[in-house]
C-alpha positions as CSV (number, residue, x, y, z in Angstrom):
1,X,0.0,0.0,0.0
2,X,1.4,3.6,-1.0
3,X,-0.2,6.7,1.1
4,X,1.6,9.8,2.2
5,X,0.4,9.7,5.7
6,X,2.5,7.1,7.1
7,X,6.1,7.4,7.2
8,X,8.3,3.9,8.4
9,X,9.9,5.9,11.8
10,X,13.4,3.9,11.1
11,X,13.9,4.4,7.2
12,X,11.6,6.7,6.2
13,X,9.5,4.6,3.0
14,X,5.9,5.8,2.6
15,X,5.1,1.8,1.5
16,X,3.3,-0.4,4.2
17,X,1.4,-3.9,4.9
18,X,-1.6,-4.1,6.8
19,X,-2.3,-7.5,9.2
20,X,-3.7,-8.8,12.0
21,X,-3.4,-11.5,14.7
22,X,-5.2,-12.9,17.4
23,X,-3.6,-13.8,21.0
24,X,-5.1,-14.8,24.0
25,X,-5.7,-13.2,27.4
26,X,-5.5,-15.5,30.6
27,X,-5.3,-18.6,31.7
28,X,-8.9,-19.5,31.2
29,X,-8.7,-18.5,27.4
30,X,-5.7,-20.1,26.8
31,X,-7.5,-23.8,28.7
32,X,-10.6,-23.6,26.4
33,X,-8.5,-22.1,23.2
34,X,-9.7,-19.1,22.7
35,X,-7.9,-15.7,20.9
36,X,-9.8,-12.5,23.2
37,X,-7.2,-10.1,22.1
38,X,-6.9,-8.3,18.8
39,X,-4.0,-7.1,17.4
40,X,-3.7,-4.9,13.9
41,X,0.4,-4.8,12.4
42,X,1.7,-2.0,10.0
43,X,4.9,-3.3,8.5
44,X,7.5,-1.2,6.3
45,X,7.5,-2.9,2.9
46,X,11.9,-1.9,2.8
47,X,13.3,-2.7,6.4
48,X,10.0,-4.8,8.0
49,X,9.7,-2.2,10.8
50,X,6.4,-3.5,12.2
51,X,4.5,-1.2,14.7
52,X,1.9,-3.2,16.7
53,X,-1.7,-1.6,18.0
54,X,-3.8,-3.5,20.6
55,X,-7.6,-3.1,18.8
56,X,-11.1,-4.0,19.1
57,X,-13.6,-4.9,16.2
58,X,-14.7,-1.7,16.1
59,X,-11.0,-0.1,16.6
60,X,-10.0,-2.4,13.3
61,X,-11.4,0.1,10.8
62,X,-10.1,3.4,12.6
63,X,-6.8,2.3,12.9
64,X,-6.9,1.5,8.9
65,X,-8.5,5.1,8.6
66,X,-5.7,6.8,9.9
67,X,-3.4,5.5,7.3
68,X,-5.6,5.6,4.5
69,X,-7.3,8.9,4.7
């Protein structure tokens, strides 16, 4: 993805990935399995600098908002 907003803080490329992951939150969730925790990644596309942001649902497409507006 190209967008003049976001700027990698170690080498300066404008060029970023978007993912996310799923982690879980205590002992109970990790017993029965289950992933309670969101996570959405922005990785450089040159040097892999990945920043890391704790979200919910809801938090997903704002955090996608403020690199692509």
């Amino acid at each position: 993805m190209n967008n003049s907003k976001y700027v990698c803080p170690k080498c300066g490329n404008t060029q970023y990935e978007t993912d996310e992951f799923r982690a879980t939150g205590g002992f109970l969730s990790k017993v029965f399995d289950v992933q309670s925790k969101k996570f959405v990644t922005v990785t450089c596309t040159n040097c892999k600098y990945t920043e890391i942001y704790k979200a919910s649902s809801s938090m997903l497409g704002n955090i996608f908002d403020l690199f692509t507006n």
